[in-house]
C-alpha positions in Angstrom: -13.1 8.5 -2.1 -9.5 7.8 -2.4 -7.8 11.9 -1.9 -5.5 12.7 -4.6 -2.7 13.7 -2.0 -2.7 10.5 0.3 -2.7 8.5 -3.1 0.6 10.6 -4.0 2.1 10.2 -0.9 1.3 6.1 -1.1 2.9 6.5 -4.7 6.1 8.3 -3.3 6.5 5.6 -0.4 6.3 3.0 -2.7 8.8 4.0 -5.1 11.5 5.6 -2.9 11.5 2.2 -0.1 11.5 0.0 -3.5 15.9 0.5 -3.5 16.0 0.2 0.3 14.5 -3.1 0.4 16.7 -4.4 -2.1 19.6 -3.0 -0.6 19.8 -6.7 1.2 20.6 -10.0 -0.4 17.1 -10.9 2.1 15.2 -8.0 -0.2 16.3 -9.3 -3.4 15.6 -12.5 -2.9 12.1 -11.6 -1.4 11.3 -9.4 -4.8 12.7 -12.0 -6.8 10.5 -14.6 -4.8 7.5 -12.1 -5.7 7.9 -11.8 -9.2 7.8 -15.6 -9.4 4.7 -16.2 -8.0 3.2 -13.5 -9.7 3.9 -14.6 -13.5 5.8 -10.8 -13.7 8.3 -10.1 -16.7 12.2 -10.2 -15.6 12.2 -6.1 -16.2 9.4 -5.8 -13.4 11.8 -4.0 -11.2 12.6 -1.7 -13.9 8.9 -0.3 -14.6 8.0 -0.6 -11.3 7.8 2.8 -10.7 6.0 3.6 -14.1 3.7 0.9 -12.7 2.9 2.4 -9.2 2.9 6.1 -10.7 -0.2 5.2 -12.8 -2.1 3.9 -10.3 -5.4 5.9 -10.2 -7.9 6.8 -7.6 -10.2 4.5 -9.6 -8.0 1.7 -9.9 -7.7 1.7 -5.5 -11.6 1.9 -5.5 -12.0 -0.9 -8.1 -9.7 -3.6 -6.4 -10.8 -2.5 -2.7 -14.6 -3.1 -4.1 -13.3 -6.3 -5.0 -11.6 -7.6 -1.9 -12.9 -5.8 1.1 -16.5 -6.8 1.8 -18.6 -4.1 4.2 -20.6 -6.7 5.4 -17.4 -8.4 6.9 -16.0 -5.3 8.3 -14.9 -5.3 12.3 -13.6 -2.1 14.0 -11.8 -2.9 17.3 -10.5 0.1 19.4 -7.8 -0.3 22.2 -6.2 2.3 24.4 -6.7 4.1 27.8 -10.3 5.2 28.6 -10.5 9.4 27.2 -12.5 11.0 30.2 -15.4 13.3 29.2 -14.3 16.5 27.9 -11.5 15.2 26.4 -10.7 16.3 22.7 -8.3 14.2 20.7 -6.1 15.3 17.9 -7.8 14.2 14.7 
């Protein structure tokens, strides 16, 4: 399940860093560099918000189906040692 607000806030991040990283000559390049490998239009960079704002919930679930496999999945935990009792903030 994807929550509607973390997907907003992903969709918010996305669109407001998108003039900060080409604020650079390095960021242009690097988006310019991205749109050629990709086979995208030369107006990419102007529906790229329309483009990130109608990504769905289903549409996460669909390509994370796709490319993240369960039976692969590792979780690796570092830090100091929480003594008993010990409550973390969630």
């Amino acid at each position: 399940m994807v929550p509607e607000d973390e997907l907003d806030d992903s969709r918010a991040f996305l669109t407001g860093s998108l003039p900060l990283r080409l604020e650079a000559n390095e960021g242009v390049a690097g988006a310019l560099l991205e749109m050629q490998r990709y086979g995208l239009e030369l107006d990419y960079l102007m529906r790229y918000s329309d483009l990130v704002g109608g990504v769905t919930a289903g549409d996460v679930l669909a390509v994370t189906g796709q490319l993240l496999d369960p039976e692969a999945y590792a979780l690796a935990i570092a830090g100091p040692e929480v003594p008993d009792g010990v409550m973390l903030a969630p």
